[in-house]
Steps between C-alpha positions, in 0.01 A plus 500: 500500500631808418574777747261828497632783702301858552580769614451541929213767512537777775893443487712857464879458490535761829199422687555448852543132630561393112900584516586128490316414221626747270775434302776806463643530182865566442557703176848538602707729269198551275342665785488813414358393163188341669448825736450662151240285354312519828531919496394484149240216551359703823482814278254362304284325699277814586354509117481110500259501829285795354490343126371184713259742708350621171445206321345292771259820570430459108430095490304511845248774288470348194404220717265698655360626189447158328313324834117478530438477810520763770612322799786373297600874351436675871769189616745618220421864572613442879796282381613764274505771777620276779816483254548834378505589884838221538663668195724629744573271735540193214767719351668542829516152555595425149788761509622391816475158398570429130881670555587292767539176263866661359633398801268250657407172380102403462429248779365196298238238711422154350208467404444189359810267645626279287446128556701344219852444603591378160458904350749590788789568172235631276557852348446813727224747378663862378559657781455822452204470249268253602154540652555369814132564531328276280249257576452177204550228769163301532543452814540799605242652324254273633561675860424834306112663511449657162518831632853452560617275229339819299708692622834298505392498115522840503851556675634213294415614156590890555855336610476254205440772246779747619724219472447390169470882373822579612682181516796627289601798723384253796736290397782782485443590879505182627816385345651888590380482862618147565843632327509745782500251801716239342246210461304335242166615411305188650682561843498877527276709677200602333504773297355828665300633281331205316167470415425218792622751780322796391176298450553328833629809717124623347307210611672512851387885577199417367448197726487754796138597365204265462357586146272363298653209284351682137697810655834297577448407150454776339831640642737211345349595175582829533840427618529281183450818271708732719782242476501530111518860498748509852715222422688510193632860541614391859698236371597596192670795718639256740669253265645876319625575792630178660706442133590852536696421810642235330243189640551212212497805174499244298232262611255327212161471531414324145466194655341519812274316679162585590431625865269280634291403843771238559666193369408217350594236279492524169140408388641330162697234709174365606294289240243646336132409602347242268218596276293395205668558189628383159883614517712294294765372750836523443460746176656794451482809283571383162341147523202723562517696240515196269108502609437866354690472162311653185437846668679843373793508717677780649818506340439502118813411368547208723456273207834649319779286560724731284492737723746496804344437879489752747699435796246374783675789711425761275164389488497564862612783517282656145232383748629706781477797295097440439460365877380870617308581198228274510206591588604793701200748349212299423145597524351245711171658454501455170756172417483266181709220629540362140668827353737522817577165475562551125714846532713337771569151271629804196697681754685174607558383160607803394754531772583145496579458088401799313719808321347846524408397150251243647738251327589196708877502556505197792335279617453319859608117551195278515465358818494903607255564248263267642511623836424831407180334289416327818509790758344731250191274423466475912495877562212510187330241755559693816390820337178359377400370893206741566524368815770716587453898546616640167731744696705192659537324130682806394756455788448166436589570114815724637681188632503324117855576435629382822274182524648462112875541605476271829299240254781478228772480811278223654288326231350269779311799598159340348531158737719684768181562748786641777631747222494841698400716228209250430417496855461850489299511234198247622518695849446847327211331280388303818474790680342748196259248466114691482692820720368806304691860525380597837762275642816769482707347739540213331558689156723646628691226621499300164626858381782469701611147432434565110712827506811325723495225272499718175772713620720270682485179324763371274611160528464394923203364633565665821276750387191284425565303827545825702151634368365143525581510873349839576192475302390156676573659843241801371292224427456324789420885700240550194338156502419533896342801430321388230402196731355748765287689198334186390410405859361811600282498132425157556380566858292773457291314158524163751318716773267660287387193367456292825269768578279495230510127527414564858229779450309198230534244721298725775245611227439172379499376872238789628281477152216271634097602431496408887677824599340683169199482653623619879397838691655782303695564854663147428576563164650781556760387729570171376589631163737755563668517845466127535632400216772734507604290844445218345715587216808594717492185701490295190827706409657505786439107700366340205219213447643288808539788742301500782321898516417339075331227614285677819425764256312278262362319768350831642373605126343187455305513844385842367366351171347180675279804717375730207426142292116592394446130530599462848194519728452758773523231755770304385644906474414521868786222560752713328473801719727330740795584240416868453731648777802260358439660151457863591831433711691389184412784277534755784887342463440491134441857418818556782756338314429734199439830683191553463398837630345459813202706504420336104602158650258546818244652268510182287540238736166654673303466177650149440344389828193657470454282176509192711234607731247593237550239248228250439421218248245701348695785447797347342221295266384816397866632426598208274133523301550900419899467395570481186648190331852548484653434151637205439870521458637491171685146378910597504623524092657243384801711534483511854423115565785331285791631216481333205685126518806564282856562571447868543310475750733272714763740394345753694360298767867310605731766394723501839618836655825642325326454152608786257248607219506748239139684413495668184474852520237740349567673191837597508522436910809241581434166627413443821738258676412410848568224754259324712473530901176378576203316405211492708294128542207687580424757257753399248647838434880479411748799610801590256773708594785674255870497548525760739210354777201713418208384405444450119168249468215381667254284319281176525679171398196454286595842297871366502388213304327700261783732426698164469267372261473784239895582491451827735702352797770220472694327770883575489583127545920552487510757733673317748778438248795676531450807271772416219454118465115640448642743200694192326209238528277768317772555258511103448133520451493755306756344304288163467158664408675672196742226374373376177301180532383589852115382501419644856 
């Protein structure tokens, strides 16, 4: 089990009776150096606190704007002013704090000890960049209400973004600062001002206060967006400063690694899980291509052997030259995915063979030639996936080139299912998959994978492993979130429906032509406050709970007396029982608050009706009301779906489904997941890739959209994302050959 440390809340590195668990740091001759950064650091703490101050004023009122309900908006209201008056005293405590971490090590408390004695040699987490504070250990989490697993989200993905924004110059510090005190990066102290101190030393002041959890929330987004407007001046200054005074001047950062929560082991050492698919094993590039022969290919004057080959390294590096190019201004309102494709096949050729003539001067060895076919005809695959946002294809699109130049390094790309830069690719797609453009975060983050890759990649997978790494660590924050969405959605339809399931099972219980026919006085309170008790015991002890079961004993006494074809003097016997029942709905209309003097008023009529009733009377009632309707048959659409496979589609489909509904007009698809489908009323509950609700329909509507084409099942989607792309292209492939009768 691996270890999961956070940082010890309430701990400051001068408080009094903490001295021996801080940790002094000796900066030796580089003192004066660090007293520097902390002046300058200090300095411009003031304008960080009040660009903090302003933005979580602004995301507590647009919060306030956007609710519905008042009790909810006066809470904000009160949580918005309760803060505004701490301004002061949380930037006290933050500049009195925050400083203190040049000198003094962060006290560090297990938090989740670590039982496996075997990972005793495994490697340490970065030191100085790792969120000491996050929480993806089950067990853990299942010790965690929601409230606070919300916001340990938070904290955890404000520190995970600053880290990957600003891993490069993260990168510099670390190395710089652990230069300074003559260790290693893994075993130095950590560094002062990175993102999982500044967010912690927060959450610590903060902890003094007991706020509302949405408020607590609300603050580590806003810290989020003050970090990417604080953070990369700060320490772009710092690492200017630190080479300045001669701190590693010429340290690279081309090939770093991606700050991340903490170690682990590299995912692509682990087998892959098994799924349903028709990869060829133990093919490679061109023994696939052999499949797609008879297409126009890429490079046109392949075919030439009188013309001489082009070096495969020049061919990697004519690549390099497009690698930035592609796809950098596209119009993803307004893509044709064909005519990219196409443009970016001439541009490659071009480079590739062609004179500034257009005349083909080269040409590229085969076995290159068909891995170019082979990645190219994937990407027109990927592309096409309308699954997929058309903003993430395009950054998608953007890593063609690279994908291209790892695949001709590595032709067992196609069967490798460890390959990092394939594993990267079906976790993007994974991820993208039915997530629309209100999802920014995560845009953002395949942004900043795309654009690393584009910029920095050249021939060492370091760079697909490093942004492998980082983006599955994202991941795992995003996907508890997520998790916590489609509960709460789930939930709230879940509770809705039990009580309308509840509220029918009352009306069908309470509609008898016994109690039709009752005093008006009995009518009256049977049907409304009544069955508005009986309602919330059904909900809340259920059919086998005891108050249940001496509530419909007390409603059926109450029928048996106002039966017109009970006779007065078998009536008489009853009378016995009339103090028990006025007892029970005294308690009745108490449980649901019942105003008193309405209650009293009520309960006084109710009794009366017992004491005037008669035989005769209730005779008479039943002869003079009118015949009650009989209820109408249910359609055949509400008694049984049709008996075809569409039907039991709908009816089995298991939670986790994915299905794309065809959109109206020129609307996208529709891709959603299923959460929930109810046995009772047989509605079904679809969520999109971000957690929100997308669809809520009958399984019998389901099947119909399944029948006429409007709504298919995405059967594959559990395959990983690019052995999906080549088993279309095979089938593809198949349906067209010549001969092909399917």
């Amino acid at each position: 089990m691996e270890k999961h440390v956070m940082l010890e809340s309430g701990f400051t590195p001068s408080e009094p009776g903490n001295e021996s668990s801080a940790i002094v740091i000796d900066w030796g001759i580089h003192k004066d150096i660090v007293e520097e950064c902390q002046r300058r650091f200090s300095n411009t703490l003031p304008s960080f606190c009040e660009a903090l101050f302003a933005q979580v004023d602004e995301d507590i009122y647009r919060l306030i704007k956007a609710s519905t309900s008042e009790a909810r908006r006066t809470l904000l209201f009160e949580s918005m002013w309760r803060f505004q008056e701490r301004h002061q005293e949380i930037q006290d405590e933050y500049l009195r704090i925050a400083p203190q971490w040049f000198f003094s090590e962060y006290h560090l408390q297990e938090d989740f000890p670590d039982l496996d004695d075997d990972d005793d040699d495994e490697e340490e987490s970065f030191a100085w960049s790792s969120d000491k504070d996050k929480l993806e250990d089950e067990a853990r989490l299942s010790l965690l209400d929601d409230k606070q697993l919300e916001e340990n989200v938070a904290l955890t993905t404000t520190i995970s973004q600053a880290n990957q924004a600003f891993a490069r110059e993260l990168f510099a510090l670390e190395e710089r600062f652990a230069s300074m005190q003559g260790k290693p990066v893994k075993s130095a102290a950590t560094m002062p001002i990175s993102p999982v101190l500044l967010a912690n030393t927060l959450r610590d002041i903060l902890d003094a206060w007991d706020d509302e959890v949405i408020v607590r929330i609300t603050i580590y987004q806003s810290l989020s967006k003050t970090f990417s407007k604080y953070l990369k001046t700060l320490y772009r200054d710092t690492n200017s400063y630190l080479k300045n005074r001669g701190i590693l001047p010429n340290l690279k950062t081309n090939h770093i690694r991606n700050v991340s929560y903490e170690h682990q082991p590299h995912q692509a050492d682990s087998p892959s899980p098994e799924f349903t698919a028709t990869t060829s094993r133990g093919a490679n590039l061109p023994d696939v291509w052999y499949q797609f022969q008879g297409g126009a290919p890429v490079i046109q004057s392949a075919s030439n052997p009188a013309l001489p080959v082009l070096p495969r390294y020049e061919v990697l590096q004519t690549l390099s030259q497009l690698q930035a190019s592609v796809l950098s201004e596209v119009d993803t309102d307004q893509i044709d995915w064909n005519s990219v494709q196409e443009h970016l096949r001439q541009q490659v050729n071009q480079a590739l063979c062609l004179n500034d003539q257009g005349q083909p001067t080269q040409r590229v060895e085969r076995n290159d030639q068909q891995v170019i076919e082979v990645i190219f005809r994937l990407f027109d695959h990927i592309l096409g996936d309308d699954t997929i946002p058309s903003t993430i294809r395009t950054l998608l699109g953007r890593l063609q080139i690279p994908v291209l130049k790892t695949a001709i390094q590595d032709p067992t790309f196609v069967d490798n299912e460890t390959h990092a830069a394939r594993q990267l690719l079906d976790s993007i797609a994974s991820a993208s998959i039915g997530s629309n453009s209100s999802d920014k975060a995560f845009h953002n983050q395949v942004k900043q994978i795309v654009e690393r890759i584009v910029e920095e990649y050249e021939d060492d997978m370091a760079v697909f492993e490093d942004t492998l790494h980082g983006f599955e660590r994202y991941l795992q924050t995003r996907e508890k979130a997520q998790k916590i969405k489609e509960q709460r959605i789930t939930q709230a339809i879940a509770g809705k429906e039990q009580l309308a399931v509840a509220k029918q099972k009352i009306s069908d219980l309470l509609d008898s032509p016994v109690l039709a026919t009752a005093p008006q006085a009995v009518q009256d309170i049977i049907n409304k406050p009544w069955a508005d008790f009986l309602t919330l015991v059904l909900l809340r002890e259920g059919e086998e709970g005891k108050a249940w079961k001496k509530a419909i004993a007390v409603t059926q006494a109450v029928e048996q007396y106002f039966d017109p074809d009970v006779t007065d003097a078998d009536r008489q016997q009853f009378r016995a029982s009339i103090p028990g029942i006025m007892k029970a709905f005294q308690q009745g209309l108490d449980y649901i608050s019942i105003n008193k003097a309405k209650s009293h008023e009520m309960l006084g009529q109710f009794l009366d009706a017992f004491d005037t009733v008669s035989q005769v009377s209730l005779e008479e009632t039943r002869r003079n009301a009118p015949a009650q309707p009989p209820k109408a048959p249910p359609t055949e659409s509400e008694t049984a779906q049709e008996a075809d496979k569409f039907s039991e589609m709908a009816l089995s489909m298991p939670d986790g489904t994915w299905i794309r509904v065809i959109g109206k007009g020129d609307q996208p698809p529709l891709v959603c997941k299923l959460v929930w489908h109810s046995q009772f009323t047989h509605t079904m509950l679809f969520v999109d890739g971000n957690g929100h609700k997308a669809l809520q329909i009958k399984d019998i509507q389901l099947a119909e959209q399944l029948r006429n084409g409007t709504a298919e099942i995405i059967a594959d989607a559990s395959v990983p994302f690019v052995t999906r792309m080549l088993n279309r292209m095979r089938n593809a492939f198949s349906t067209a050959s010549p001969g092909n009768n399917t």
